[in-house]
C-alpha positions as a Python dict, from the first residue, in 0.01 Angstrom:
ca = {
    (1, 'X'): (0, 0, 0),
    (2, 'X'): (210, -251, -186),
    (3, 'X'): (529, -129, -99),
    (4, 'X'): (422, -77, 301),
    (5, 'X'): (273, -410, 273),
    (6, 'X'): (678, -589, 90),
    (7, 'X'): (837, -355, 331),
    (8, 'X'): (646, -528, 658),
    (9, 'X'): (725, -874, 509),
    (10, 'X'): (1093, -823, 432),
    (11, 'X'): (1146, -704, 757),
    (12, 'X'): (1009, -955, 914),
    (13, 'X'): (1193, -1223, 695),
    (14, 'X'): (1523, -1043, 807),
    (15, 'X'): (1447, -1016, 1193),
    (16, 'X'): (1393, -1412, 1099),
    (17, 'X'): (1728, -1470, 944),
    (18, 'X'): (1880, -1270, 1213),
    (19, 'X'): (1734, -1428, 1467),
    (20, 'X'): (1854, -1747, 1302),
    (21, 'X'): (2182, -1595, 1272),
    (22, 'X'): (2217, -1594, 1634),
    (23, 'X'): (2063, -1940, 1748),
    (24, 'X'): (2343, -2060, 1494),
    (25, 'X'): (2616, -1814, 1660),
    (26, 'X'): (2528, -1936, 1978),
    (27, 'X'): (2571, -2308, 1912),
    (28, 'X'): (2890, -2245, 1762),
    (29, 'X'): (3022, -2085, 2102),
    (30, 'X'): (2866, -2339, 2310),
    (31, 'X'): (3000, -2630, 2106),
    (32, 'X'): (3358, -2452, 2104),
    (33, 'X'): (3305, -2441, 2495),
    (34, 'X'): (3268, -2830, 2517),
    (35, 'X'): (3553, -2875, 2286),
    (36, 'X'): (3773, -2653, 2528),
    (37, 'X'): (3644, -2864, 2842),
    (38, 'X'): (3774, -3176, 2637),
    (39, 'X'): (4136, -3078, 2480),
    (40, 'X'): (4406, -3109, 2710),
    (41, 'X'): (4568, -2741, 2758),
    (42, 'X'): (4900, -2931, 2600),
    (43, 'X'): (4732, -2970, 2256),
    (44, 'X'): (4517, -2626, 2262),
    (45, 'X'): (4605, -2355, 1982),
    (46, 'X'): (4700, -2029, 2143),
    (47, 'X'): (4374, -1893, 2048),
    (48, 'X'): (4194, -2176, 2231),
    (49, 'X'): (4433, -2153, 2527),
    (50, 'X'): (4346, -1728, 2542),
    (51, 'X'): (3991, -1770, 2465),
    (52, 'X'): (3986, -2076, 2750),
    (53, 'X'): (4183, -1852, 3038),
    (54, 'X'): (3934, -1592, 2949),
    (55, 'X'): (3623, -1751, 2986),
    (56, 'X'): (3780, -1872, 3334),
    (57, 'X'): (3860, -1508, 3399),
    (58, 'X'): (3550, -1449, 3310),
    (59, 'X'): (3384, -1740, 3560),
    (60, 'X'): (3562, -1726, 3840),
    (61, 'X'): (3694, -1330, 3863),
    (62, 'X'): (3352, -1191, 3747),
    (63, 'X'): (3033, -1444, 3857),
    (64, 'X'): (2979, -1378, 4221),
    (65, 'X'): (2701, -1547, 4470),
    (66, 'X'): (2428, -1248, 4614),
    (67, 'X'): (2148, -1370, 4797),
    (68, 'X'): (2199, -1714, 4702),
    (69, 'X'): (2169, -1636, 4331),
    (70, 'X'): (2417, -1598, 4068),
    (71, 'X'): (2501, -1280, 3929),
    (72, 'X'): (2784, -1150, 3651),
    (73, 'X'): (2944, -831, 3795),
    (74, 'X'): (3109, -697, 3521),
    (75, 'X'): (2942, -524, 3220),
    (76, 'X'): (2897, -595, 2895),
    (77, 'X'): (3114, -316, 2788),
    (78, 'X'): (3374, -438, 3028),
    (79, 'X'): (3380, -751, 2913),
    (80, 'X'): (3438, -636, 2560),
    (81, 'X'): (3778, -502, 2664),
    (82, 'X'): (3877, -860, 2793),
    (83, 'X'): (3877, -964, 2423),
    (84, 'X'): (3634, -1269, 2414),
    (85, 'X'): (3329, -1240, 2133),
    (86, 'X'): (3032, -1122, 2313),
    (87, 'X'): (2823, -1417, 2243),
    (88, 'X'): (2993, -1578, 2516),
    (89, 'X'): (2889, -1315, 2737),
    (90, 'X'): (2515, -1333, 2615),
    (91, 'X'): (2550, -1740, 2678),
    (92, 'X'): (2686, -1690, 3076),
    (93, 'X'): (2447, -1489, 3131),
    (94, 'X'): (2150, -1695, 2968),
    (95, 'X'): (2329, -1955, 3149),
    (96, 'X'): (2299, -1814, 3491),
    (97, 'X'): (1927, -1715, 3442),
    (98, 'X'): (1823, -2050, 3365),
    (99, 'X'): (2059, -2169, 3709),
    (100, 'X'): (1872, -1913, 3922),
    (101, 'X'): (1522, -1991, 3779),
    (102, 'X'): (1575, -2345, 3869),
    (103, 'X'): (1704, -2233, 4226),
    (104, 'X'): (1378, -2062, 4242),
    (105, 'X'): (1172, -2302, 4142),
    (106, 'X'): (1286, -2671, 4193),
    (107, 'X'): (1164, -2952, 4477),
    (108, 'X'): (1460, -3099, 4423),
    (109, 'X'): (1631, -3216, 4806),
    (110, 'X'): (1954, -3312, 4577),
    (111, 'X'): (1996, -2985, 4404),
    (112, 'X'): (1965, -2699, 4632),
    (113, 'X'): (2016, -2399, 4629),
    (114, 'X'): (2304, -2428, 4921),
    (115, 'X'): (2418, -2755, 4727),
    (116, 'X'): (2453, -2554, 4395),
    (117, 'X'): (2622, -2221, 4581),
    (118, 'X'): (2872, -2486, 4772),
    (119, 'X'): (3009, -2674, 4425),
    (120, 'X'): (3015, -2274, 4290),
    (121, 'X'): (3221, -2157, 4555),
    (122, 'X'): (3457, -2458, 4602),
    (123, 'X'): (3486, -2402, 4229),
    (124, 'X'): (3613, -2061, 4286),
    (125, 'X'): (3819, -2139, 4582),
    (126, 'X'): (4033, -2416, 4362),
    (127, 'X'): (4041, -2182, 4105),
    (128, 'X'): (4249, -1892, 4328),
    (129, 'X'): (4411, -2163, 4513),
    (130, 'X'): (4573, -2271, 4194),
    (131, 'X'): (4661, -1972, 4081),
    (132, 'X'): (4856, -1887, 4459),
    (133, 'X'): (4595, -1651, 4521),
    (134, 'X'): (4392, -1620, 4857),
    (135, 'X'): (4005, -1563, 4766),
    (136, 'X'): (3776, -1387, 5011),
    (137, 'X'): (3396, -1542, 4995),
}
């Protein structure tokens, strides 16, 4: 019963740490995000500057507006093969869950739903223009 009992507790103790693991993972990636969104692409490292067009690959080829909601439209298996640590994936999508919920839910007349799909899409439309590319909504 002892060892049932130590083997309960220990497990629990390292779903903890894991869990902790993550939180800490995750605040790394976010606070590598904000670093990206505040070095100029002339003084990035070449791993900033990959993992940077990435997550813009990422953005603006793969986040698409259905039924004014958000959605990624590329698995997480796909993503893998674009060569950016998975955490980021988890954090766009957390991201975009807590964007729709708020869609769903706010009284806001500022931030609507058609304000927040209009920034999204001029967003992408900048994004494709400056890349010479033609983007169909």
């Amino acid at each position: 019963m002892a060892f049932i009992a130590f083997g309960f507790f220990y497990s629990c103790v390292k779903g903890t740490n894991n869990a902790v693991d993550i939180a800490e993972a995750e605040k790394e990636a976010r606070q590598t995000i904000l670093m990206l969104g505040m070095i100029p692409d002339s003084l990035r490292s070449p791993e900033q500057k990959t993992l940077a067009k990435n997550l813009d690959l990422l953005v603006h080829e793969h986040c698409l507006v259905k039924n004014n909601h958000l959605e990624v439209a590329i698995s997480k298996k796909e993503f893998e093969t674009i060569g950016v640590p998975e955490i980021y994936y988890n954090i766009l999508k957390k991201d975009i869950e807590n964007i729709n919920h708020y869609l769903d839910t706010t009284t806001s007349t500022i931030f609507t739903a058609d304000f927040m799909m209009d920034a999204f899409r001029e967003s992408m439309n900048e994004y494709f223009a400056a890349k010479g590319l033609n983007h169909l909504e």
